[in-house]
C-alpha positions as CSV (number, residue, x, y, z in Angstrom):
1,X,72.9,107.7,78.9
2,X,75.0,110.8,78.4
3,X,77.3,112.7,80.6
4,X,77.3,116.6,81.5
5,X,80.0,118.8,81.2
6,X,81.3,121.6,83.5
7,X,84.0,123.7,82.8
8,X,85.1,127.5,83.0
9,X,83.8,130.4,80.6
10,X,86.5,132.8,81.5
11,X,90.1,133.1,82.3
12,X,90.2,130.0,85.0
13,X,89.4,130.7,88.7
14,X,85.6,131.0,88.1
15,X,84.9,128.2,91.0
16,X,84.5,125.1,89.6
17,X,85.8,123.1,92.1
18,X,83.1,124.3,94.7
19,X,80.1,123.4,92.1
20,X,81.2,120.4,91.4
21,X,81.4,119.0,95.1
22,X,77.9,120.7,95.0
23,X,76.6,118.9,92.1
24,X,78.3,115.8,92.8
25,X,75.4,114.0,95.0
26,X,73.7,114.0,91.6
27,X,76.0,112.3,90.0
28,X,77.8,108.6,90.3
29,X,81.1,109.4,88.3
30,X,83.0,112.9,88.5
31,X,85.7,112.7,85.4
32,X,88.7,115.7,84.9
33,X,89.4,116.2,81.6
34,X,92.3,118.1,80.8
35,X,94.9,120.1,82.6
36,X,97.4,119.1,85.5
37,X,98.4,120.5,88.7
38,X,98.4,124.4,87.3
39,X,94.3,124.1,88.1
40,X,93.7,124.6,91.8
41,X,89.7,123.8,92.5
42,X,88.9,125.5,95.7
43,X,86.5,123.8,98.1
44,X,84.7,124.9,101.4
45,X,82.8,123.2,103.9
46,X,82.8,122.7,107.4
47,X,84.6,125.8,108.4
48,X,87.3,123.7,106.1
49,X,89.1,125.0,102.8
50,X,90.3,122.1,100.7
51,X,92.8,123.1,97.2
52,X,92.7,120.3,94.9
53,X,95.0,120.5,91.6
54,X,94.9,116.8,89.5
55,X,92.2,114.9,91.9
56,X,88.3,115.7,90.9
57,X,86.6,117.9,93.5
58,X,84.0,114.8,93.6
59,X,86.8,113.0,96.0
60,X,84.5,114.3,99.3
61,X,81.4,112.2,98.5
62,X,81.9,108.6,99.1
63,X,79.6,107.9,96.5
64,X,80.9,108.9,93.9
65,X,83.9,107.7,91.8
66,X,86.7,110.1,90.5
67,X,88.6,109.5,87.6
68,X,91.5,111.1,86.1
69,X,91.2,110.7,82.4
70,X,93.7,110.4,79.8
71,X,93.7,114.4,79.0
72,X,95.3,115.1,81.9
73,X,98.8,115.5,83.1
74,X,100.3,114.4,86.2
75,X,103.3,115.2,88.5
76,X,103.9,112.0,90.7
77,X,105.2,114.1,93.7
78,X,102.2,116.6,93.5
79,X,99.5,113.9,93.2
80,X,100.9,112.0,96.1
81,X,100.7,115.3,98.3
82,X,97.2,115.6,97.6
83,X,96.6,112.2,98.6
84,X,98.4,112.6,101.8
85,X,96.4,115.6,102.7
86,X,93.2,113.6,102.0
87,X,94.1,110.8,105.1
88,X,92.9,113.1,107.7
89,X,89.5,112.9,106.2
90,X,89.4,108.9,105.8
91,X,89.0,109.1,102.3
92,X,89.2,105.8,101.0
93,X,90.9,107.0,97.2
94,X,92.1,103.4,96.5
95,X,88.4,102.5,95.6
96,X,86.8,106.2,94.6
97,X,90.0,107.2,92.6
98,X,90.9,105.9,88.9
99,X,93.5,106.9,86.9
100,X,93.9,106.4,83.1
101,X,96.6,104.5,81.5
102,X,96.9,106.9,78.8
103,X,97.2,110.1,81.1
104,X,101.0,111.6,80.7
105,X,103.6,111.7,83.6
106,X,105.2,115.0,84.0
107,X,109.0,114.5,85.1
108,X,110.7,116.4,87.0
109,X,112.9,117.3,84.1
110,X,109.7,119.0,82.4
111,X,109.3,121.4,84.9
112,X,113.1,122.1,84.8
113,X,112.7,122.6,81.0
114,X,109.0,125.0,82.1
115,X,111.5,127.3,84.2
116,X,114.3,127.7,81.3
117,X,112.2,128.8,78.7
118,X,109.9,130.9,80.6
119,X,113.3,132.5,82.1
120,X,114.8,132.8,78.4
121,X,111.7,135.0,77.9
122,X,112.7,137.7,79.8
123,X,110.2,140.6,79.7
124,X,107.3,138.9,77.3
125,X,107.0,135.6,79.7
126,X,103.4,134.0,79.2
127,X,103.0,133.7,83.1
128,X,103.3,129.8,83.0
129,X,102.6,128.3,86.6
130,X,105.7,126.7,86.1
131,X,104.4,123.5,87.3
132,X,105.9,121.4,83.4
133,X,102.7,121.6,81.8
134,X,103.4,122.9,78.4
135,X,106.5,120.8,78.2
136,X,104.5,118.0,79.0
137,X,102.0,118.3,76.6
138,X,104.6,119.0,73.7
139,X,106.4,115.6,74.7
140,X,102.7,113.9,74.0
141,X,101.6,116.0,70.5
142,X,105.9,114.7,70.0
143,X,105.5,111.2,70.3
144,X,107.5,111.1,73.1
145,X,105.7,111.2,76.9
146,X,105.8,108.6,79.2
147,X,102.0,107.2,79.9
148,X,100.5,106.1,83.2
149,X,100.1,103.2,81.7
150,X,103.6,102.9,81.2
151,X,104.4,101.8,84.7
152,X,102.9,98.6,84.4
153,X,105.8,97.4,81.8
154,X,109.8,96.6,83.3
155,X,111.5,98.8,80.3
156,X,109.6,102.1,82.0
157,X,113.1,103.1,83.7
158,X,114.7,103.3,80.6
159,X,112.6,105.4,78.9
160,X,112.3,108.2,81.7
161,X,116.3,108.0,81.5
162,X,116.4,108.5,77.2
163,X,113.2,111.0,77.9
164,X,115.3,112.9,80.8
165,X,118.8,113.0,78.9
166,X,117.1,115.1,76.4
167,X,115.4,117.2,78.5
168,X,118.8,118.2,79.7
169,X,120.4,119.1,76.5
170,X,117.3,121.3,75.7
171,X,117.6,122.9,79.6
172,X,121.2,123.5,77.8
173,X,120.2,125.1,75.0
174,X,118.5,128.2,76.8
175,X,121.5,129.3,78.0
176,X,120.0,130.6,81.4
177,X,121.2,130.5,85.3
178,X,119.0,127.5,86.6
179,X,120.4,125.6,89.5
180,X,118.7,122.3,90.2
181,X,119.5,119.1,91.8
182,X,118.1,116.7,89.4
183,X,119.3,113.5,91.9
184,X,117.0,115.0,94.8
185,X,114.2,115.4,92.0
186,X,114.9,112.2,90.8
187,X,114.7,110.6,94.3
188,X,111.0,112.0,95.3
189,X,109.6,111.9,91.9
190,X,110.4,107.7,91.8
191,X,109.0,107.5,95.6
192,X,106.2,109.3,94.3
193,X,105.1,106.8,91.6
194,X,105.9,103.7,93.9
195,X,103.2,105.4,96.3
196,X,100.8,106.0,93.2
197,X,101.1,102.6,92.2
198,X,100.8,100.9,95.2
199,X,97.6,102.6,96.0
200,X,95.7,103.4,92.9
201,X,93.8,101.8,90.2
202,X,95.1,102.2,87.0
203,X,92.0,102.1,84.2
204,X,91.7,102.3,80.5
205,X,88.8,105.0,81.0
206,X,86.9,105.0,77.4
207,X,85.8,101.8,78.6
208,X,85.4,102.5,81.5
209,X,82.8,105.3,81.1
210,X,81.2,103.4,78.1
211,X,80.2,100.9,80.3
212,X,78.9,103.1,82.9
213,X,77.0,104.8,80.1
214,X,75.7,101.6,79.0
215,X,74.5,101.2,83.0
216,X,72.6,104.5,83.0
217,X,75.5,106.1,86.0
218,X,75.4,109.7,85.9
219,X,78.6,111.4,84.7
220,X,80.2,115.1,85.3
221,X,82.6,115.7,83.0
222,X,85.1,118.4,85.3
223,X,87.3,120.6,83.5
224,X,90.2,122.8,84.0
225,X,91.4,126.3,84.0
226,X,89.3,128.3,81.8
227,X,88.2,128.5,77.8
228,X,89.8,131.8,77.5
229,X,92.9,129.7,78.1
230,X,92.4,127.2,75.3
231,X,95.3,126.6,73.0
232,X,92.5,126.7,70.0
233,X,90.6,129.3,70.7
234,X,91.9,131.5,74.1
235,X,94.1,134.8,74.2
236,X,96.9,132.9,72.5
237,X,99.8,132.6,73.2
238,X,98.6,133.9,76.6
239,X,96.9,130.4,77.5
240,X,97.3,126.9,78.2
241,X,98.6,123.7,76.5
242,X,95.0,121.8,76.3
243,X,91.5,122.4,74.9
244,X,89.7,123.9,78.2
245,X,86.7,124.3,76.0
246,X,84.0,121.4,75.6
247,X,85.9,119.7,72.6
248,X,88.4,119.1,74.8
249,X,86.1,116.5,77.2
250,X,85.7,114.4,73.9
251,X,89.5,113.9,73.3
252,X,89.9,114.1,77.3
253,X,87.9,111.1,78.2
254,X,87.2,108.8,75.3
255,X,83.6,109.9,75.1
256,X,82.0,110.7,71.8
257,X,80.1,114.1,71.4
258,X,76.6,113.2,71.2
259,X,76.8,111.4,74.4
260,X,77.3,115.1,76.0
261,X,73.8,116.5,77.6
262,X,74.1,119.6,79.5
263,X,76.6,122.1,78.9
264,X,77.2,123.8,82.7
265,X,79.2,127.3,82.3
266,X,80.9,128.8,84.9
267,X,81.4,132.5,85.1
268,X,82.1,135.1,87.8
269,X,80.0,138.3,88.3
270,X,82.9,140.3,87.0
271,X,86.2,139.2,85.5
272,X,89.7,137.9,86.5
273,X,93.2,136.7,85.1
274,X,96.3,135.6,86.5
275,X,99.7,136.1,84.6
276,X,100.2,137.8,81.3
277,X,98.2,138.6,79.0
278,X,95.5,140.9,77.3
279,X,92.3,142.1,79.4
280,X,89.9,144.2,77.9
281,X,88.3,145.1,80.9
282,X,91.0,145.2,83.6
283,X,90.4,147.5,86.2
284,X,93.7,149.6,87.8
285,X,91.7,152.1,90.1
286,X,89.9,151.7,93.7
287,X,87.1,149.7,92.2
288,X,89.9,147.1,91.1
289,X,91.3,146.7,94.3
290,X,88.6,146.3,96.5
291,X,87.3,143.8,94.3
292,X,90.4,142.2,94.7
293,X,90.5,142.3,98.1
294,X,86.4,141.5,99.1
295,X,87.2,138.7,96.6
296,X,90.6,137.5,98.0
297,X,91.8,137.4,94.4
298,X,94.6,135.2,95.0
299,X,95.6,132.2,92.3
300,X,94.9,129.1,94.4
301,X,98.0,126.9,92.8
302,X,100.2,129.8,92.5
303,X,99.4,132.6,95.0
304,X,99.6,135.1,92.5
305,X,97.8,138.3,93.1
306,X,94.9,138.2,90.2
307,X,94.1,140.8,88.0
308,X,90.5,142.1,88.0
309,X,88.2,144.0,85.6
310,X,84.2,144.1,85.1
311,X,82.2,141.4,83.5
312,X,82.8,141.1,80.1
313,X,80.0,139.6,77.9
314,X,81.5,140.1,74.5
315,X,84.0,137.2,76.1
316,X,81.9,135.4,77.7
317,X,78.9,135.4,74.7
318,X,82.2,134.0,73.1
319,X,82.7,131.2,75.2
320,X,78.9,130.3,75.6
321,X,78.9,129.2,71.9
322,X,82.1,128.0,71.2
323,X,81.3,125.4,74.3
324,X,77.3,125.0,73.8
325,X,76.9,126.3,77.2
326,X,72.9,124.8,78.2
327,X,72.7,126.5,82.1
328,X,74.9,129.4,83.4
329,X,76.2,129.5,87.1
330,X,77.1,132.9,88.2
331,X,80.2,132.9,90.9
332,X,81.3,135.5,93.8
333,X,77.9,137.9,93.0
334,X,78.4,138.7,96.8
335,X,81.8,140.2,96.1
336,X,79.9,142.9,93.9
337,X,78.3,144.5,97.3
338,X,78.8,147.7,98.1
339,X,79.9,149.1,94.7
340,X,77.7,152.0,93.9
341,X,77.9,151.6,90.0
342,X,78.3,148.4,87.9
343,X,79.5,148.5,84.2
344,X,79.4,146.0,81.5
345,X,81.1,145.5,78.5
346,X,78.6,144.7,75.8
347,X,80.7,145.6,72.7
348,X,84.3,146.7,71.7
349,X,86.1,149.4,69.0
350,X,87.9,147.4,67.4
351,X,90.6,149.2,64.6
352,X,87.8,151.9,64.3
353,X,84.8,149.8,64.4
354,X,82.1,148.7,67.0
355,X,81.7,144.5,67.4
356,X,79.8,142.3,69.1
357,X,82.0,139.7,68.6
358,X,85.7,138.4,70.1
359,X,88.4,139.5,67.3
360,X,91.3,138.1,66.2
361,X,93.0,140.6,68.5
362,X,92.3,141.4,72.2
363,X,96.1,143.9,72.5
364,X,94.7,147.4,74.2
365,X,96.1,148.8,70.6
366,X,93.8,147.7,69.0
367,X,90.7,147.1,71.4
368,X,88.6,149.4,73.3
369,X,85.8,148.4,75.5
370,X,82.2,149.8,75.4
371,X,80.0,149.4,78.7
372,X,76.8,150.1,79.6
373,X,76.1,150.9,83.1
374,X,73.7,149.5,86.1
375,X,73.0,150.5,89.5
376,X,74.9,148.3,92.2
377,X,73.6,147.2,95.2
378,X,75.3,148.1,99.3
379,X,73.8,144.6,100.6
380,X,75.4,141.9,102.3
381,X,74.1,138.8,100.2
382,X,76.3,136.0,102.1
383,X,73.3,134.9,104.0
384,X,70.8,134.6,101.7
385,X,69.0,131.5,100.6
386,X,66.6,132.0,98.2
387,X,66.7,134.3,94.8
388,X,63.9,136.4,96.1
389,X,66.0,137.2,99.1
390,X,68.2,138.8,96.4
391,X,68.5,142.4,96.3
392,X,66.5,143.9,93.5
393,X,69.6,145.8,91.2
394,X,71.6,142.0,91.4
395,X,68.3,140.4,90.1
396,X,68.6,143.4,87.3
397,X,72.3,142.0,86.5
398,X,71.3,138.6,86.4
399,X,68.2,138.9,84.1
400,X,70.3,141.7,81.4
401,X,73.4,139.3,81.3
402,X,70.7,136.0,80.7
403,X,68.8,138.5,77.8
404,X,72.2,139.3,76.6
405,X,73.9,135.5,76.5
406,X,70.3,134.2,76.0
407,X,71.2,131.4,78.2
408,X,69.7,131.1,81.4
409,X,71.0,131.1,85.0
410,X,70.5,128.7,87.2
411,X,72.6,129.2,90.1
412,X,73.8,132.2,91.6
413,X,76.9,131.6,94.9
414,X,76.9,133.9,97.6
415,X,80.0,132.9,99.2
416,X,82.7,130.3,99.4
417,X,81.0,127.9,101.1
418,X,78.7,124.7,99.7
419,X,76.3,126.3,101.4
420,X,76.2,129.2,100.4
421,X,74.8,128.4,96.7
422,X,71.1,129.1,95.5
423,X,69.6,127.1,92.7
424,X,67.0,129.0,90.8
């Protein structure tokens, strides 16, 4: 048996976290795949909002196991927060909670060495969370990191202090004001990974998940951010350090591609993006605010005020065949409500000419949208259950964007909560 793969078609923020605690009673293993603590996977349910940022949003079933797989990063002090905040809920992680050996360990002098260059950038900063990430991931492509697996041997000490030492000569090197107290750091970040070790399990997950293949479990691959943000094939430089897109579950988990099944992509009903960056579509009038604000558009590890534009489905045709997206899942169509008129981008000018494809280029220079218009609708969707319940102009939106991606939709959320999803 396979697994299935869910994971962002836009610029992150798209709600994964909610369908996957959704999904998860159909599945026996929910595995993240790439990405650290910049993710923040928002789940509601029982008048209760839970943020998770390295743990799979599987953790609220006890049937299920999580695993953290070896694509991901982790920050010791951050993980064992989100643990603590899982105790009220008698959430017994030590058995539903893996963690690869060959995930990487962000120190606290990565996230040091995040703020200097970031600062050094002045005016053209990428809008990095700041949470150590890149530097984290160029410590692994260097041959450098330090590996869950790691901890297990008595030498680990010395090589966080070698790692560290140059960390601080490169902090050096930027030339920028950055006061830190690396002893405090130092202090919580080695209490952190006593905790970690005490009370997880550290796996070797290829074999893991091979085996559960071999027994027929179910598996949800969980991803990250969003595949505009991949380092291949995003709006780079304005995107992550990992491969958000469905490559990036292969080399995130061990698993080999033809063991992947269905494809689920995640979009929202129009179009967001936190920090810099180029966005064809953004919107800087009423329209965009009120979106904004129905939408509480508001980065969930950063609380950064997102940026918000209509649906793009040049981008988003894009990211359905660079991933070999199988179902759509359309996110925050109740957020839409009450806007008279609805536009679509279905092509761009491009240096003089019209495409129907994502360029090299997405800088406003360059780009100009094209939209077609549709006719909103002023109903309040939140309650509804079924798709015929659906106002008639939404069920308009969601057949021309299926024509258009030619990939059908089979969910449609009317709100934040579990609840609040209808399967078609």
């Amino acid at each position: 048996m396979g697994l299935d793969l869910l994971l962002g078609l836009q610029w992150g923020d798209e709600g994964k976290g909610k369908i996957v605690d959704v999904l998860t009673k159909n599945y026996d293993i929910i595995a993240r795949f790439q990405g650290g603590p910049n993710a923040g996977h928002t789940l509601k349910f029982d008048g209760i909002k839970h943020v998770l940022h390295t743990i799979p949003s599987g953790i609220f079933h006890p049937s299920a196991l999580n695993l953290v797989g070896n694509g991901v990063v982790i920050d010791p002090v951050i993980f064992r927060k989100e643990l603590e905040n899982l105790d009220k809920f008698q959430i017994d992680y030590h058995k539903s909670l893996l963690i690869s050996r060959k995930a990487h360990l962000i120190l606290p002098t990565h996230r040091l060495l995040d703020a200097a260059s970031e600062k050094s950038k002045g005016s053209k900063k990428i809008g990095s969370t700041l949470k150590g990430i890149g530097p984290t991931y160029m410590d692994k492509t260097g041959r450098n990191g330090i590996r869950i697996g790691d901890l297990e041997f008595p030498n680990w000490k010395e090589k966080y202090r070698e790692l560290a030492n140059k960390h601080e000569e490169l902090i050096a090197f930027y030339k920028v004001d950055l006061t830190y107290d690396l002893q405090k750091l130092e202090s919580d970040f080695f209490a952190a990974i006593d905790f970690i070790s005490n009370k997880l399990s550290f796996v070797d997950n290829e074999s893991v998940l091979a085996n559960a293949q071999a027994d027929h479990k179910k598996i949800l691959a969980e991803g990250a951010q969003g595949s505009l943000l991949d380092i291949d094939f995003g709006t780079y430089p304005f995107v992550t350090s990992s491969n958000t897109t469905a490559a990036g579950a292969c080399t995130g988990l061990g698993v080999a591609p033809n063991k992947i099944e269905d494809v689920f992509g995640i979009f929202k009903a129009y179009t967001t993006r936190v920090g810099s960056g180029p966005f064809p579509t953004e919107l800087f009038d009423e329209t965009g605010e009120q979106i904004a604000k129905v939408g509480n558009e508001f980065g969930a590890t950063t609380g950064r005020p997102r940026r918000c534009g209509w649906l793009d489905l040049v981008a988003l045709k894009y990211t359905v065949q660079v991933n070999g997206v199988t179902q759509l899942m359309m996110m925050k169509g109740d957020v839409l409500s009450g806007i008279d008129k609805l536009k679509i981008c279905t092509s761009y000018n491009y240096r003089g000419e019209t495409i129907y494809h994502l360029p090299f280029s997405l800088n406003e220079e360059n780009l100009t949208p094209k939209y077609i218009e549709m006719n909103g609708w002023e109903e309040d969707i939140t309650q509804c259950t079924s798709f015929d319940e659906l106002p008639s102009q939404l069920k308009e939106y969601v057949a021309f964007i299926e024509d258009f991606l030619e990939t059908p939709i089979r969910l449609v959320s009317v709100g934040p909560d579990r609840k609040q999803t209808i399967f078609r």
